[in-house]
KOLBATOR-34899 format. One line per 2 residues: number of its first residue (from 1); their letters; for each residue x, z, y of C-alpha. Coordinates in nm, 2 decimals. Each point is the difference from the previous one (the first is absolute). Layout:
! residues N
NUM	A	X/Z/Y ~ ...
//
This chain:
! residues 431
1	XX	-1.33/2.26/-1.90 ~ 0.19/-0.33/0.06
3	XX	0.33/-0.10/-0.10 ~ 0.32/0.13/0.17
5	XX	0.20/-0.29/0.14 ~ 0.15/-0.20/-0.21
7	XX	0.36/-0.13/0.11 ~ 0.11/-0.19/-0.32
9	XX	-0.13/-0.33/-0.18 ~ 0.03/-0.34/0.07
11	XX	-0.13/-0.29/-0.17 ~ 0.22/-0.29/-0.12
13	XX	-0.08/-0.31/0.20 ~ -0.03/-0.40/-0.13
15	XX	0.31/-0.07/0.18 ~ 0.18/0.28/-0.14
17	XX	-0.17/-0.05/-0.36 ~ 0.24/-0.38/0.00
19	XX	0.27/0.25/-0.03 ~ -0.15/0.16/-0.29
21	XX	0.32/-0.14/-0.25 ~ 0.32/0.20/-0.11
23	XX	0.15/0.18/0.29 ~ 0.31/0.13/0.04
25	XX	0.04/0.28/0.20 ~ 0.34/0.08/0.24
27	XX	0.06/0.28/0.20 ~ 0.19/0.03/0.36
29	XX	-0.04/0.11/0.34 ~ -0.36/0.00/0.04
31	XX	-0.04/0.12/-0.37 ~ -0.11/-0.20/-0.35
33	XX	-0.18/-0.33/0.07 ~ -0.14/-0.21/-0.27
35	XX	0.09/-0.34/-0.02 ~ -0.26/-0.22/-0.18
37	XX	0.04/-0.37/-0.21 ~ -0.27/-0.23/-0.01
39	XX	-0.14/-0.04/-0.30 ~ 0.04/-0.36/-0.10
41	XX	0.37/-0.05/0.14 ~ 0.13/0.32/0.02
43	XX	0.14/-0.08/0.33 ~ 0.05/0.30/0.20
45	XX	-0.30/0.10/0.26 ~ 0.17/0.22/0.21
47	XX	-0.03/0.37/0.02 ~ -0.32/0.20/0.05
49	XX	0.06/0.25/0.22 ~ -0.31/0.24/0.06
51	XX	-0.09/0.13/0.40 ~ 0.14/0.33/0.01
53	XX	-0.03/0.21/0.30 ~ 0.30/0.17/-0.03
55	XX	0.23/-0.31/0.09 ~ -0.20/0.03/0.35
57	XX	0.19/-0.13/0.34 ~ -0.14/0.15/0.32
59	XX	0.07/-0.17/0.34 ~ -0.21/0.18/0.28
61	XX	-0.07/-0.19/0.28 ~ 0.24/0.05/0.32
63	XX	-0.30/-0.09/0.20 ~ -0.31/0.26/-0.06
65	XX	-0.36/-0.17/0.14 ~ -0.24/0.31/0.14
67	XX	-0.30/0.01/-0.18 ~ -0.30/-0.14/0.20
69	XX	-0.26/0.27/0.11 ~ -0.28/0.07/-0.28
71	XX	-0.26/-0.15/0.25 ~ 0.15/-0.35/0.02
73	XX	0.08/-0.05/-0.45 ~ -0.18/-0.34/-0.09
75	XX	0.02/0.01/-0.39 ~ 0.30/-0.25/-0.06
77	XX	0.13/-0.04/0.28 ~ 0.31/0.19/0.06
79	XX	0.25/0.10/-0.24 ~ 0.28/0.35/-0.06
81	XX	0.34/-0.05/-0.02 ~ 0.11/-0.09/-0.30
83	XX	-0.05/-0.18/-0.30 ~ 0.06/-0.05/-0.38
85	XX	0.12/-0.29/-0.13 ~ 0.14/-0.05/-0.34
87	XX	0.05/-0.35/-0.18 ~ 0.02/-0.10/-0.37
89	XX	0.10/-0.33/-0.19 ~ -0.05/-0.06/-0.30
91	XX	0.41/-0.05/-0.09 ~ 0.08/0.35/0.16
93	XX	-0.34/0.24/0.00 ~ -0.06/0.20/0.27
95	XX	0.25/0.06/0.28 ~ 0.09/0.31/0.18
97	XX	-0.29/0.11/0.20 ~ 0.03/0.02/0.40
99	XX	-0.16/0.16/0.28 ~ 0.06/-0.17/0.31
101	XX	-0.12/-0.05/0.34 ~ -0.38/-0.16/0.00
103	XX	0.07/-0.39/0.05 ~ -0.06/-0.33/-0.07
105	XX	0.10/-0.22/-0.36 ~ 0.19/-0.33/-0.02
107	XX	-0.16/-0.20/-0.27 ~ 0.10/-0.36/-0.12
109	XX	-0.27/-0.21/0.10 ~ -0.03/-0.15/-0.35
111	XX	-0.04/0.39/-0.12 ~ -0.35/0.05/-0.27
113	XX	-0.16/0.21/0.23 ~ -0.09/-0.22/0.24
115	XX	-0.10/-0.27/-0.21 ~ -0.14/0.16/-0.38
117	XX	-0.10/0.34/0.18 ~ 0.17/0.28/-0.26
119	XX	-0.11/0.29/0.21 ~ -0.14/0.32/-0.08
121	XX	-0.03/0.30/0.19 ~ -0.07/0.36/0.03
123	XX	-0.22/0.21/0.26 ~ 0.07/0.40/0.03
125	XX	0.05/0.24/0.27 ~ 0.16/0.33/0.08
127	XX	-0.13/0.29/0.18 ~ 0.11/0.30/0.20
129	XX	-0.20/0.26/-0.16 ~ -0.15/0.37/0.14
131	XX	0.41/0.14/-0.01 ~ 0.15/-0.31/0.13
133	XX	0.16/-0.07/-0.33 ~ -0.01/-0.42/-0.05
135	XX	-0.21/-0.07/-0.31 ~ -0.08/-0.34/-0.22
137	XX	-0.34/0.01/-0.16 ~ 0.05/-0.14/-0.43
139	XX	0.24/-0.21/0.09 ~ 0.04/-0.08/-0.37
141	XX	-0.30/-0.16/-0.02 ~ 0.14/-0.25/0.26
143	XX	0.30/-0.10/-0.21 ~ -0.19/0.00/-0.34
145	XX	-0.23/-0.28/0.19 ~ 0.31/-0.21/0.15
147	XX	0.20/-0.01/-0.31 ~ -0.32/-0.16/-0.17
149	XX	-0.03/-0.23/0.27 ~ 0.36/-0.10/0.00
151	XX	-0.05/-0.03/-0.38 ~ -0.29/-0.26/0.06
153	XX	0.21/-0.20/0.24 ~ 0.33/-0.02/-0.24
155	XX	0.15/0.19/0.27 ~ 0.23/0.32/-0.07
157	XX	-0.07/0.35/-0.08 ~ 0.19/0.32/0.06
159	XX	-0.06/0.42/-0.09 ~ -0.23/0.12/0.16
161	XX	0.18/0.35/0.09 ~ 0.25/-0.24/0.18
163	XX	-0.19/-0.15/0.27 ~ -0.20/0.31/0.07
165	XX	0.35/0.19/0.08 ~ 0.08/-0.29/0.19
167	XX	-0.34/-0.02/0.23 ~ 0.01/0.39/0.00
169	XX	0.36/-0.06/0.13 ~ -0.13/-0.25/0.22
171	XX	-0.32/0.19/0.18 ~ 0.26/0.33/0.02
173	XX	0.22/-0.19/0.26 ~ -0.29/-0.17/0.17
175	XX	-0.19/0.35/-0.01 ~ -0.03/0.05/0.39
177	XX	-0.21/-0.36/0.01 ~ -0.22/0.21/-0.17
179	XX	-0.32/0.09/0.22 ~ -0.13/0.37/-0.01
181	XX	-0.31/-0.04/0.13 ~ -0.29/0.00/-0.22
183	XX	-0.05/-0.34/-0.21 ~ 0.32/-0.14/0.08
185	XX	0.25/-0.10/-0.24 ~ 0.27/-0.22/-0.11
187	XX	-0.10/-0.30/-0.17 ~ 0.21/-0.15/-0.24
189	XX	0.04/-0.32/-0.15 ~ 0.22/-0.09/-0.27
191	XX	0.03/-0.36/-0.13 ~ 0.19/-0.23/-0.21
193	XX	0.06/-0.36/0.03 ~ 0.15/-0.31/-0.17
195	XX	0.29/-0.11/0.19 ~ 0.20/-0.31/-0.24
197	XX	0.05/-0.27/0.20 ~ -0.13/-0.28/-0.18
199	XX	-0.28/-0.22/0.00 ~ -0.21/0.04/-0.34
201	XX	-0.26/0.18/-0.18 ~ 0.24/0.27/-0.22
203	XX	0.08/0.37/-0.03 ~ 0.20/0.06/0.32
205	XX	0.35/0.10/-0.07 ~ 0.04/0.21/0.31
207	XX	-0.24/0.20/0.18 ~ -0.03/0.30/0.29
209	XX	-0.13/0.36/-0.04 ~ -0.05/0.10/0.36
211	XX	-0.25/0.32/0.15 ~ -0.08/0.04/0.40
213	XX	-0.19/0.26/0.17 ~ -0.28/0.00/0.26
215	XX	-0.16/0.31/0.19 ~ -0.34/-0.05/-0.02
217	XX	-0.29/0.18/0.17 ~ -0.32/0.14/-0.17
219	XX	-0.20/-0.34/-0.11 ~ -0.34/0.20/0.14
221	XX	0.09/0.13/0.32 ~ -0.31/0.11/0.13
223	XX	-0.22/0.08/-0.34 ~ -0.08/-0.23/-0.26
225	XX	-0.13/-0.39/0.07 ~ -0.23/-0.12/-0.25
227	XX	0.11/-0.41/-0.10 ~ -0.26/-0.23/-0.09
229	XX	0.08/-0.25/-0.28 ~ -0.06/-0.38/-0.08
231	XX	-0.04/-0.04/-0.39 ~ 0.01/-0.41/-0.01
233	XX	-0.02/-0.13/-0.41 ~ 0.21/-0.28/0.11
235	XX	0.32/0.20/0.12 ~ 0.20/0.15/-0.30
237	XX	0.28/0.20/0.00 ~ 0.11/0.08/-0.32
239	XX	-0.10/-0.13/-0.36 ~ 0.08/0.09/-0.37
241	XX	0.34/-0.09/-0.09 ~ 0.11/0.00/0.31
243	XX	0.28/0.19/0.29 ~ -0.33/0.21/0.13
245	XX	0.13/0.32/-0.16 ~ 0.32/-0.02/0.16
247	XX	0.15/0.10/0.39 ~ 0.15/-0.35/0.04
249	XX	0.02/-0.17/0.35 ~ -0.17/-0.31/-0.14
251	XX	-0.36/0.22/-0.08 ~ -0.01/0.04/0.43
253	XX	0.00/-0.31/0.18 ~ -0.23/-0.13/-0.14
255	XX	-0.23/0.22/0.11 ~ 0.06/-0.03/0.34
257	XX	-0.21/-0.27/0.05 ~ -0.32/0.11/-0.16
259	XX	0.03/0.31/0.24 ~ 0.02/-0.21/0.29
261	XX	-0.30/-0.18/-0.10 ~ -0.24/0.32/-0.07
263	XX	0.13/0.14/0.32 ~ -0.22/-0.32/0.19
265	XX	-0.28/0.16/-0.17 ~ 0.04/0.36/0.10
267	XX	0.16/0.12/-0.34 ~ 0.32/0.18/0.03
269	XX	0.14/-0.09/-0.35 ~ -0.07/-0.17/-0.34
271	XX	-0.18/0.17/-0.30 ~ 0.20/-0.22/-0.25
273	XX	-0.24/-0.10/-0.30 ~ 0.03/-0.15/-0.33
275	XX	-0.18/-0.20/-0.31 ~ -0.35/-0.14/0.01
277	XX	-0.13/0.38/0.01 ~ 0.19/0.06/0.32
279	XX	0.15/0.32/-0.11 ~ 0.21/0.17/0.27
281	XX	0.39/0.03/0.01 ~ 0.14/0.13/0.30
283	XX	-0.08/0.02/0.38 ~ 0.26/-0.15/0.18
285	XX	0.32/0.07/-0.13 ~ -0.14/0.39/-0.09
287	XX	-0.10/0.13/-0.35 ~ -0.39/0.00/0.01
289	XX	-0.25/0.30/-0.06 ~ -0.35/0.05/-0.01
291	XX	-0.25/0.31/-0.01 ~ -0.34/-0.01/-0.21
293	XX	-0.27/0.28/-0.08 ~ -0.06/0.03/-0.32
295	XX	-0.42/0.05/-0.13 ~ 0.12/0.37/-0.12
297	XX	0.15/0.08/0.34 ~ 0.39/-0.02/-0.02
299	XX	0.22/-0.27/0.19 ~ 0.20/-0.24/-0.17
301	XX	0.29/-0.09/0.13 ~ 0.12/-0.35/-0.11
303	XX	0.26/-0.27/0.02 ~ 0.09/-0.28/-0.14
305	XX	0.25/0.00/-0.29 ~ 0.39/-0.12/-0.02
307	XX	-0.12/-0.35/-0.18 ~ 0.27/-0.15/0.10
309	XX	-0.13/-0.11/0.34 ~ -0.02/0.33/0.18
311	XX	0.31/0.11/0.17 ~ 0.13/0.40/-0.20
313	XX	-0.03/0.12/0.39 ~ 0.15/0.37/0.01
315	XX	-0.27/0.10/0.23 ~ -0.26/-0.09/-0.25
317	XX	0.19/0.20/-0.29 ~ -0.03/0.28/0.23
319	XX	-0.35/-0.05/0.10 ~ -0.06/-0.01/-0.33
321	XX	0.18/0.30/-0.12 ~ -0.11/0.20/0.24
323	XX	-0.36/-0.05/-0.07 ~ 0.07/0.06/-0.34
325	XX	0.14/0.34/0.06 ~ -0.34/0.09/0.20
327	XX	-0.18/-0.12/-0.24 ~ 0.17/0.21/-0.26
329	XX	-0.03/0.32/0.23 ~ 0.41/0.05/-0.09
331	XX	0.07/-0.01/0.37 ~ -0.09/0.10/0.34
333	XX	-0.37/-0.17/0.07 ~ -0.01/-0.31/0.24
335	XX	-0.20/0.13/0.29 ~ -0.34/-0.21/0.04
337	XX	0.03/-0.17/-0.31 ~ -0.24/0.03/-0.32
339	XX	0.13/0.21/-0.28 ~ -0.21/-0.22/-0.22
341	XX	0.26/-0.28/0.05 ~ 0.04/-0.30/-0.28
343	XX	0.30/-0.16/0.06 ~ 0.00/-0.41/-0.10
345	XX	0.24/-0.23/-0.09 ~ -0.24/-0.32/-0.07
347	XX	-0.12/-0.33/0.15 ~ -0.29/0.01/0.24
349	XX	-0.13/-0.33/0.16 ~ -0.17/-0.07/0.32
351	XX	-0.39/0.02/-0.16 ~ 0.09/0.34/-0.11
353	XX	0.10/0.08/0.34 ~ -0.32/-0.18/0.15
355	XX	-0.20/0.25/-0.24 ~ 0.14/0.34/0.07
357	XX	-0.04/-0.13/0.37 ~ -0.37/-0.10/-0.01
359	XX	-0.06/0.33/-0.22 ~ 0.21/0.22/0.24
361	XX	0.23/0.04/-0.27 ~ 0.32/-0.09/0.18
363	XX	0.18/0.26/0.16 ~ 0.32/-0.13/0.12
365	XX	0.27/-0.26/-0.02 ~ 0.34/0.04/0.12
367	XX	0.33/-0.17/-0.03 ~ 0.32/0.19/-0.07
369	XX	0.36/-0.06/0.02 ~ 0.33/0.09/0.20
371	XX	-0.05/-0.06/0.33 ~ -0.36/0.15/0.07
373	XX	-0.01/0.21/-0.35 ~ -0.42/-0.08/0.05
375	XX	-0.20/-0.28/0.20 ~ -0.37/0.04/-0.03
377	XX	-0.22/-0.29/-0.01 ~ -0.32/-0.03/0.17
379	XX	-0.14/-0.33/-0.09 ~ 0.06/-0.29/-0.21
381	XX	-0.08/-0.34/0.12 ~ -0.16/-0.21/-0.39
383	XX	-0.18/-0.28/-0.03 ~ -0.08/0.00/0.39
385	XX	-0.14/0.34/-0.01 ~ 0.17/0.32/0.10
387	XX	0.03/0.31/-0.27 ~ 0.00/0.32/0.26
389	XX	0.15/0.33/-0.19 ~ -0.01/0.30/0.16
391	XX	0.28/0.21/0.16 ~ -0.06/0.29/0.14
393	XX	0.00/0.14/0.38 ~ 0.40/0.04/-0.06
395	XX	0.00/-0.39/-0.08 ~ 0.10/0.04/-0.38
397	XX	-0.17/0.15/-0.30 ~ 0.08/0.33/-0.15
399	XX	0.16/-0.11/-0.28 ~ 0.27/-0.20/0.28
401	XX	0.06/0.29/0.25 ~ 0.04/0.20/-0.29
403	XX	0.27/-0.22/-0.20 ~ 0.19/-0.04/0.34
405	XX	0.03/0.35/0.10 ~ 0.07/0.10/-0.30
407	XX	0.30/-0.27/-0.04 ~ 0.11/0.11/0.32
409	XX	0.01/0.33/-0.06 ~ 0.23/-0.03/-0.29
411	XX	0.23/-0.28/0.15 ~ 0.07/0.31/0.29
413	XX	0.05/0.23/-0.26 ~ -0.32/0.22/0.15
415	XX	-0.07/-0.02/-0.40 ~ 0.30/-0.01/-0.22
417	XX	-0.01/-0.27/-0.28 ~ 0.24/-0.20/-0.18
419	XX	-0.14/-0.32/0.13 ~ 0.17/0.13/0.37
421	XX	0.43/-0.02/-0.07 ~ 0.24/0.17/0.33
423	XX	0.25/-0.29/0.06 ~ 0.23/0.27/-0.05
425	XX	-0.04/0.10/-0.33 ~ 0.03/-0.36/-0.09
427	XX	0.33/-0.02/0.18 ~ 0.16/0.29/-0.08
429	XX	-0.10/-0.10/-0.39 ~ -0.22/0.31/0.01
431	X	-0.25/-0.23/-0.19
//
């Protein structure tokens, strides 16, 4: 069984480990805050004041948008109500947090972001499930993932518990731009930004937490739609050592390009390789997995390993657990999938995949991450030659449909798990 959610942790960020010195700790209004002294001078650093979702401010909006009809959602495009925004400098911590009506920022032009690019952000959604009770599917996984990415860019961290209450909070006032009908939901987007004005390659000293809301439709509205994929040597997107493994807005543009470029050739996205062997990473900007027959008969289900170039996406760790849990037999079967299932964390490379093809050995390949949950592939464009894998009359393998409607299931609560949290609960401290 997995995990309950987990509300607590954080992680202690670069910027805040500069304050790691003799504190002194006060206490008034908003409770004790430690004050830090650098290290060297013993100058005072200012106080360190952790997000806490308690010192909340709510201002609703005095002007209430109507939802657009489900029919009409174009992912991204319109937005609820209201926002959070919190900020944090480095001489003060974080401030009190605020929801607000949805609008626009006022940055100094000289501000990091739009010159160094310290972004990261976040992609989750909330569902109205089978009762009409407004659910958030392992949203801890979300903030585990953006506190190590705000880690990696010296940007800060907070508790975990805290922004979850605060999102929850969030989602329960914007609950009616909520769709009910099926494969709707509310995507969410938190982020966090450097926001110092100053020219100059540093740890910024300020910077913006801030989460926004879209209504979104289901990404397959008419049964699934098979991509084909370009896998081009040349075009790399992540390396050892590198930001790969992290949600940073740097790791997309980028890619923008290349996909623009495989589209003139009749590929709808980018099967991103790496190394002289040409092992596979990710498609697109999804977690990558791949289907094989085994000589004695079973399936093994593989993908490639956290190395430090794959992103930890919370779809995959799902994929992955729930195939496990088939595997095992300790829960309810996947329907069309082999109970002889292996599942893989390892490096496979294209010849491998060229093999199991030519043997008829290669069962499936499908991408997987928020927005779709699973995007099956049904060809890969190498070497000027085009890899065909099979999907099925539905248009994805049965390891695919499976995985979705099984996710599904338990982010509607058809299936109660702990991966699946009511907004509620999280609201009304219940968890």
């Amino acid at each position: 069984m997995a995990p309950a959610l987990d509300l607590g942790g954080s992680s202690a960020s670069i910027s805040q480990a500069r304050l790691k010195s003799t504190t002194t700790t006060t206490t008034g209004p908003a409770g004790k805050i430690e004050a830090a002294q650098d290290p060297l001078t013993g100058e005072s650093l200012g106080s360190s004041r952790p997000l806490d979702a308690s010192a909340l401010i709510l201002e609703r909006t005095k002007s209430a948008k109507k939802p657009p009809p489900s029919h009409e959602l174009v992912f991204g495009h319109c937005f609820s109500d209201h926002m959070l925004s919190v900020d944090w400098s480095s001489s003060r911590g974080w401030s009190s947090p605020k929801i607000q009506p949805y609008g626009p920022f006022t940055l100094d032009p000289s501000s990091v972001i739009f010159h160094y690019a310290p972004s990261l952000f976040e992609g989750m959604k909330a569902y109205k499930d089978v009762n009409g009770e407004v659910r958030l599917f392992r949203p801890d996984m979300n903030m585990k993932r953006m506190n190590t990415s705000a880690e990696r860019l010296a940007l800060p961290t907070f508790s975990h518990g805290d922004l979850i209450k605060l999102i929850a909070t969030l989602v329960d006032l914007d609950s009616s731009w909520i769709p009910s009908e099926p494969g709707h939901s509310l995507y969410i987007r938190p982020a966090l930004i450097g926001t110092q004005a100053a020219l100059g390659v540093h740890p910024t000293t300020d910077a913006r937490l801030f989460v926004i809301s879209s209504p979104v439709g289901p990404y397959y509205k008419t049964g699934f739609k098979p991509v084909a994929l370009e896998a081009d040597p040349s075009k790399v997107r992540a390396w050892p050592g590198g930001t790969g493994n992290y949600k940073l807005g740097g790791n997309y543009a980028p890619g923008i390009r290349p996909q623009m470029e495989a589209a003139t050739r009749g590929y709808q996205q980018n099967l991103w390789l790496f190394g002289d062997e040409h092992w596979l990473t990710e498609v697109g900007t999804m977690n990558l997995f791949v289907a094989l027959r085994q000589s004695d008969g079973s399936v093994e289900l593989v993908t490639p390993p956290l190395n430090g170039m794959i992103l930890p996406g919370v779809t995959r760790d799902s994929i992955l657990g729930l195939a496990r849990e088939h595997s095992s037999g300790s829960t309810q079967p996947l329907e069309g999938v082999a109970k002889e299932l292996k599942v893989s964390e390892r490096e496979i490379n294209m010849a491998e995949i060229q093999k199991a093809a030519s043997e008829g050995a290669l069962l499936e390949i499908f991408g997987a991450g928020t927005a779709a949950v699973v995007s099956p592939v049904d060809r890969i464009g190498y070497m000027g030659k085009d890899v065909h894998i099979p999907v099925g009359p539905s248009g994805a393998g049965p390891i695919a449909k499976a995985m979705l409607e099984r996710i599904n299931d338990i982010q509607l609560g058809r299936i109660e798990h702990p991966w699946s949290v009511r907004v509620k609960d999280i609201v009304d401290n219940k968890v």
